[in-house]
C-alpha positions in Angstrom: -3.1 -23.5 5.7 -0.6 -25.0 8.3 2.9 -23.8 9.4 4.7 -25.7 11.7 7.3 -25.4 14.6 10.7 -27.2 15.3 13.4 -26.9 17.7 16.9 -27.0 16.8 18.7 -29.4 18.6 21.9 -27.2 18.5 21.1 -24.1 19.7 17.7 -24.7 21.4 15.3 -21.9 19.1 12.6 -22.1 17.7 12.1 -22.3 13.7 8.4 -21.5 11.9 7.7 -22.8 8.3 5.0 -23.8 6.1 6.9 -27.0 5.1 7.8 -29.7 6.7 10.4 -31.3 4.3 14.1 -29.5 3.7 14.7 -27.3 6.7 17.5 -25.4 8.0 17.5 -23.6 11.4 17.4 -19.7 10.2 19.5 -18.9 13.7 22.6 -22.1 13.3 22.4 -23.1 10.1 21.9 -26.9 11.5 20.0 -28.8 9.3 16.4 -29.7 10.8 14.8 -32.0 7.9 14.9 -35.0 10.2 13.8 -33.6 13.6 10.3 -34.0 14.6 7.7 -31.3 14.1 7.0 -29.4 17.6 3.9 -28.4 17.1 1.3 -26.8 14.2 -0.2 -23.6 13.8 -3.4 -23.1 11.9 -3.0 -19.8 9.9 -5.3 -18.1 7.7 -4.5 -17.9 3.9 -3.3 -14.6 3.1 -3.7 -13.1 6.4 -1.7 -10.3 5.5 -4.6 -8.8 3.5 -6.9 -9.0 6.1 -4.5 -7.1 8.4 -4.1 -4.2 6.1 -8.1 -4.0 5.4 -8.7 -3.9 9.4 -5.8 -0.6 9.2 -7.4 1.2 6.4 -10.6 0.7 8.6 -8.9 1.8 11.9 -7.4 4.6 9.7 -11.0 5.8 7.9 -12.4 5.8 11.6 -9.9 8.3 13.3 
């Protein structure tokens, strides 16, 4: 699974989604469909589980 990074050419931040067509900067509003992709991020699928097994692990340990 892939998310990918843009910048917003208004107000210079940084946006992260999984998608790469309709996109709207969360921080302006501006609309960021047509900008180029900054860079991709290889993510685990449902890494969110794995964090809260490594917890309960951490957790059973103390």
């Amino acid at each position: 699974m892939m998310a990918y990074i843009k910048l917003c050419s208004e107000c210079r931040s940084r946006s992260i989604s999984a998608s790469k067509e309709e996109w709207i900067c969360p921080h302006c509003g501006t609309d960021l469909s047509d900008e180029p992709v900054f860079r991709q991020i290889k993510i685990k699928k449902n890494w969110w589980e794995t964090e809260k097994s490594k917890n309960k692990k951490k957790k059973a340990l103390a």
